[in-house]
N, C-alpha and C positions, 0 to 999 in steps of 0.2 A: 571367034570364040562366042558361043554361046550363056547369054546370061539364066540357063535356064535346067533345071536338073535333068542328069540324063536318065534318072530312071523312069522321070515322066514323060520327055522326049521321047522315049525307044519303046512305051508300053501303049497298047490300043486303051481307047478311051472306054469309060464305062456307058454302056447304052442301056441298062436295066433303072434308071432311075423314073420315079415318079414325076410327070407334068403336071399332075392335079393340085388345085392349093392344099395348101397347111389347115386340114382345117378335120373336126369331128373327135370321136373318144379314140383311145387306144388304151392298150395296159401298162404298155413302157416306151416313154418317150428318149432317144438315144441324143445326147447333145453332142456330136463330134465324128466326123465318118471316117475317123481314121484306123489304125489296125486294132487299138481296147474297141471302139464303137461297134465297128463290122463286127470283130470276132463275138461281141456278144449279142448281137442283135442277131445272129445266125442261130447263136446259140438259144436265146431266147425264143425266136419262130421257128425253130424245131420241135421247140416244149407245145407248139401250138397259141402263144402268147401273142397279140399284133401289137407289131413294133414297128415304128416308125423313129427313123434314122436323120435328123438336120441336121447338115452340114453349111456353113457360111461360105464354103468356095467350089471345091470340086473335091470328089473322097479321093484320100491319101493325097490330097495337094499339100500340104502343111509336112509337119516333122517327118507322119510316116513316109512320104516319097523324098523327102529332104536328106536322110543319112546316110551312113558311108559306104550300106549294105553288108554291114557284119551283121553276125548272128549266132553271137558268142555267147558259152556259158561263164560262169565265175561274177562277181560282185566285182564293183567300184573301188573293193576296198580291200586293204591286206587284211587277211582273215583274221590274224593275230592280234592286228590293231583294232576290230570290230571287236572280235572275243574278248577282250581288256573291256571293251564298255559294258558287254551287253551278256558276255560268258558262251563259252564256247558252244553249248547243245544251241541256242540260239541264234548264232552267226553260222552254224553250221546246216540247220535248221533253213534260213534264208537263204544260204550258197547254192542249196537242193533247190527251191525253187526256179534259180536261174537256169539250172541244167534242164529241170522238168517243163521251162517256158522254152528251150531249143526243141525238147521231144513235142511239145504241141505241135508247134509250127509241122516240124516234116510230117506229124501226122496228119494233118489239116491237109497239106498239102499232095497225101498222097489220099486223102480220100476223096476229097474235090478236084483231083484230077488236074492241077493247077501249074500250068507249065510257065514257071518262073526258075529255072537252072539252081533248085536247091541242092546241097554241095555238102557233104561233112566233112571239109578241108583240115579242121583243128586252126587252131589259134596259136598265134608265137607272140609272147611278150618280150621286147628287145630292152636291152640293157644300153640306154644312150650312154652313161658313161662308163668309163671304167669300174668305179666305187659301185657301181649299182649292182652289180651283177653278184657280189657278198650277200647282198638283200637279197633277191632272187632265190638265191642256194637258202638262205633261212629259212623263203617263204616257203618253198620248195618243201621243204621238209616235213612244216603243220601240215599242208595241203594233200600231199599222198598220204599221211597218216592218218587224217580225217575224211576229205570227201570230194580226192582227185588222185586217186590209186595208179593212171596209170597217168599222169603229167611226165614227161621228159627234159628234161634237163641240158640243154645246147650250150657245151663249155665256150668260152672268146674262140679257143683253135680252132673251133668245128661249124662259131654261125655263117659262115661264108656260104656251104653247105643250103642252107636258109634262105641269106637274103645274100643277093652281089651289090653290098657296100663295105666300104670300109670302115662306119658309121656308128659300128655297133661290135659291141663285147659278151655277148652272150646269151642265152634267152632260156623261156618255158615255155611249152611246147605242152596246150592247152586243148585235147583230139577231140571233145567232144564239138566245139565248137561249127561251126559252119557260116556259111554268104548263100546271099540266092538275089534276083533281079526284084528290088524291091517294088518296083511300079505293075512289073507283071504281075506278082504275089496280091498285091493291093487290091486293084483290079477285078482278079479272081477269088477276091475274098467277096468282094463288094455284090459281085455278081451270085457266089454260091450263099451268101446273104439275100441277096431280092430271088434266088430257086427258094429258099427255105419259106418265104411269105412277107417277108420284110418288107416296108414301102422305105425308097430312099430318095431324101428330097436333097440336092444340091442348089448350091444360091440360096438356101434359108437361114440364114442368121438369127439365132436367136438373145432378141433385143429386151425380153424380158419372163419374168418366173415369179410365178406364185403360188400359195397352197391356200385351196380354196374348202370348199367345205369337207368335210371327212377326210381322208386319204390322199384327193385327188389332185391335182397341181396343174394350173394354167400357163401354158407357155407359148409365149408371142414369139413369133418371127417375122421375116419381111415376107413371106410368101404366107402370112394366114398364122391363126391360132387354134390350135387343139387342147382337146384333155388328155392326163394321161394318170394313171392309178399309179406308177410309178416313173421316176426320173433318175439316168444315168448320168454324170458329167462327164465324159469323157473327150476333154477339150486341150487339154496338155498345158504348153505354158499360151492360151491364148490371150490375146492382151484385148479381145475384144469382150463387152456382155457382161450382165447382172454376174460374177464371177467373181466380187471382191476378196469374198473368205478364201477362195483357194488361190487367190492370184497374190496372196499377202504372204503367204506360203510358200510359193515358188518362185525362186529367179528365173528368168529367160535369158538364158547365156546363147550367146550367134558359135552356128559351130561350122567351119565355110569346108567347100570341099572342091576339086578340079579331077576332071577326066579326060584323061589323052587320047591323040589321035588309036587306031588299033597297031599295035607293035607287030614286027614281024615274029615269028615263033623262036627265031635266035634270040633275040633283043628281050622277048618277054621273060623266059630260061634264064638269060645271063641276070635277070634282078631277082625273079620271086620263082626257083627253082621246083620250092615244094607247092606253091600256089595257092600258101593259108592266107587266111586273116592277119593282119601285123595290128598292132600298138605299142610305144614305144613308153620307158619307163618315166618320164618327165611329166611333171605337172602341164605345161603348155606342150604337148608331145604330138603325134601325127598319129595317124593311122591309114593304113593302107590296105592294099589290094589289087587282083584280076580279075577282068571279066572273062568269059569264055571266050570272045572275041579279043584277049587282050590288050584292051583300054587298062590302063593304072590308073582306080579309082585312089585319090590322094587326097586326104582332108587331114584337120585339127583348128585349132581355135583360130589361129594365125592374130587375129584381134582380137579385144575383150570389146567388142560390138556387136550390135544387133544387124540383123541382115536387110538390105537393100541392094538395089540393084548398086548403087554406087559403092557400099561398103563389100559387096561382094566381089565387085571387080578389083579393090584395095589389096582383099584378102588373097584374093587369086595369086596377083604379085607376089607375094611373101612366099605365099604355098609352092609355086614353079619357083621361086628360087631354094627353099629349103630341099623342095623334091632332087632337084639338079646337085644339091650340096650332097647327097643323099647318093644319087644316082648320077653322076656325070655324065653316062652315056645315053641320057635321054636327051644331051645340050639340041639335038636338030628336032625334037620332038614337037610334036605342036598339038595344044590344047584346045580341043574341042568344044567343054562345057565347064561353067563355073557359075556356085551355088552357095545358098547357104542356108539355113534354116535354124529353127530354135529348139535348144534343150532343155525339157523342164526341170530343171534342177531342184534338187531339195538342200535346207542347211548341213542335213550329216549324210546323204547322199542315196539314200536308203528309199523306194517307192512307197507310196500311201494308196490306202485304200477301204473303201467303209461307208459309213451312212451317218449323215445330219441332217435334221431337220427333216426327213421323212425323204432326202435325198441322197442319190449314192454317187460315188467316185472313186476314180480307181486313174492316179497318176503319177509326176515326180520319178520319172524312171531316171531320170540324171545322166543321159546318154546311153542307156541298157535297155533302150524303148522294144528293140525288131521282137527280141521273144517275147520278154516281160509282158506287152502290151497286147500281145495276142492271148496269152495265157491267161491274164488276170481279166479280161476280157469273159472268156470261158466262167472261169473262176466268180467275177459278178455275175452273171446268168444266172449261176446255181444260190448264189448269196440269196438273190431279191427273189429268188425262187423256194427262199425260205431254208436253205443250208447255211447256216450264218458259220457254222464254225469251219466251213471251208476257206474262208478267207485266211492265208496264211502269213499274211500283214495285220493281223487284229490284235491292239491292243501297244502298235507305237507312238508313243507319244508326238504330237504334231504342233509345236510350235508355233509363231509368227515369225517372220527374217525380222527382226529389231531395225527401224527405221525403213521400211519395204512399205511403200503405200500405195506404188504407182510405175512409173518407169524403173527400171535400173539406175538410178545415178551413179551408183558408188562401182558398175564394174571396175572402168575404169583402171581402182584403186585396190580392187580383185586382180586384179593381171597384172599390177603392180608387184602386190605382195606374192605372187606363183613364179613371178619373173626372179625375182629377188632369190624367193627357196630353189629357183631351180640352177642361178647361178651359184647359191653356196653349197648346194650338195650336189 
């Protein structure tokens, strides 16, 4: 088994990056090469703007090559319980967004030519227990009558149909949705980023940030320092770099995931028949998947830890045993790859995005990263391009987590309390 993600494993490396140091003016400096970075740094050196892109590792090494390769519309959140805080044109308002971050993506993808196996499979939300599946039909009901018309409804009798487990009592069946290989996507975003004009530097960490006279903002990295008229942050939950204000903001919750050997075309048929995206109704729940090659991409929290090689192999454990709980007929299966990576979570679960201090950002996707983060990507391009009211996060209130100043201590104690609600309900 592999400690290492397979969508960076099984995708060609990026060879368009810049070798020259960090160093001279530009108009927008991009902090983060992952899919918000690229997507706007493409976007940006379309407009004709030079942009330069630092990345501290390698692009899409971090979250974006990290997840579970869905690429689902709909929110985090039961609609009904978002509309209760915020009122329904507004929750419904934000649901579109999710949808319209799925249509970037395939459209990106089919205008740059980007051969990553994108897929409009639909999404099925599983009912792990019996009780849940009431909830479901509730939710059911706001959702096609506001802003998922044609959502389907899979009674207990029928999810077998679905999924080949006994596991589960019933689902929603969410078409807009879709997967695609996220390292190859990455990759050819990175690359149709450096056609557009974009310089993109890897191994540049950047270790400091200032605004210097007028407008302008100094930004130190390990490979050199440049100007730039404007700065993106688009860093996710990095726990590295001058980043205090938003990292006080965001939890970095570990979200692990395993890929199996490739199944024979019986074996893959007898579990995921229709061949969507899965997530399961539970706070600590799973989520799953096929690849064209049918691998079972299998992930979910399994820990309330951050990821390492050693806490990943922990997780793996947990995961092939849920999986097999799950799927029994995978018992002689054998695991290939296992992974983990960080979600930028936010306290009500909602993405941010906007400008401080002569600085912009655009993160907090809370596990909804693949479309959102391409989208709002676009979406900043046109902002610092002077469309401020296209931002369609403007104007949510952004908080601090209460007692958040540095590492996670208290998950934990988070996993604690999801464990807890997910055995009383």
């Amino acid at each position: 088994m592999k400690l290492e993600p397979y969508w960076l494993a099984s995708a060609p490396r990026f060879t368009s990056g810049s070798t020259e140091p960090v160093e001279g003016q530009v108009d927008v400096a991009v902090i983060g090469g992952g899919f918000t970075g690229l997507s706007a740094a493409r976007s940006l050196a379309k407009t004709g703007a030079r942009v330069a892109v630092l990345e501290a590792g390698r692009v899409v090494g971090e979250a974006s090559g990290r997840n579970g390769g869905h690429c689902n519309n709909g929110l985090a959140h039961d609609l009904g319980g978002l509309a209760a805080q915020i009122g329904i044109e507004r929750a419904s308002a934000l649901y579109r967004v999710f949808d319209d971050g799925v249509d970037t993506v395939e459209a990106l993808v089919k205008e740059e030519a980007i051969d990553c196996d994108f897929t409009r499979t639909g999404k099925i939300k599983l009912a792990a227990k019996p009780g849940h599946f009431a909830k479901l039909q509730k939710s059911a009901e706001l959702l096609k009558a506001t802003v998922e018309p044609d959502l389907e409804v899979v009674a207990p009798g029928d999810v077998r149909s679905e999924i080949g487990s006994s596991g589960f009592h019933g689902g929603l069946v969410f078409p807009r949705s879709a997967h695609m290989h996220m390292g190859r996507f990455g990759v050819g975003l990175a690359e149709a980023a450096a056609r557009a004009g974009a310089q993109i530097y890897e191994g540049a960490a950047v270790t400091g940030l200032q605004r210097i006279a007028g407008q302008a903002h100094r930004v130190v990295t390990t490979r050199g320092t440049l100007e730039a008229k404007q700065v993106l942050l688009a860093t996710g939950a990095s726990r590295q770099g001058p980043f205090a204000w938003l990292r006080r903001r965001i939890v970095p919750v570990g979200s692990f995931i395993i890929a199996t050997e490739p199944l024979s075309d019986n074996l893959a048929a007898s579990i995921m028949p229709t061949r969507r995206t899965a997530t399961t109704t539970m706070n600590i729940g799973n989520y799953f998947r096929l690849t064209p090659d049918n691998r079972l991409i299998f992930g979910g929290r399994a820990r309330f830890a951050l990821s390492s090689p050693s806490s990943d192999a922990k997780s793996g454990a947990i995961l092939k045993a849920r999986m097999l709980e799950l799927f029994p007929q995978l018992a002689q299966t054998r695991i290939d790859y296992c992974w983990g990576g960080l979600v930028d979570m936010t306290a009500d679960r909602l993405p941010r995005a906007g400008e401080r201090d002569g600085v912009f950002y655009a993160t907090g996707y809370s596990g909804h990263g693949t479309q959102m983060s391409v989208h709002m990507g676009q979406i900043m391009a046109r902002v610092m391009g002077g469309e401020t009211a296209a931002n369609p996060l403007a104007g949510l209130d952004w908080p601090v987590v209460p007692g958040h100043f540095g590492p996670p201590w208290f998950l934990p104690f988070v996993g604690m309390y999801y464990r807890y609600q997910d055995w009383r309900h």
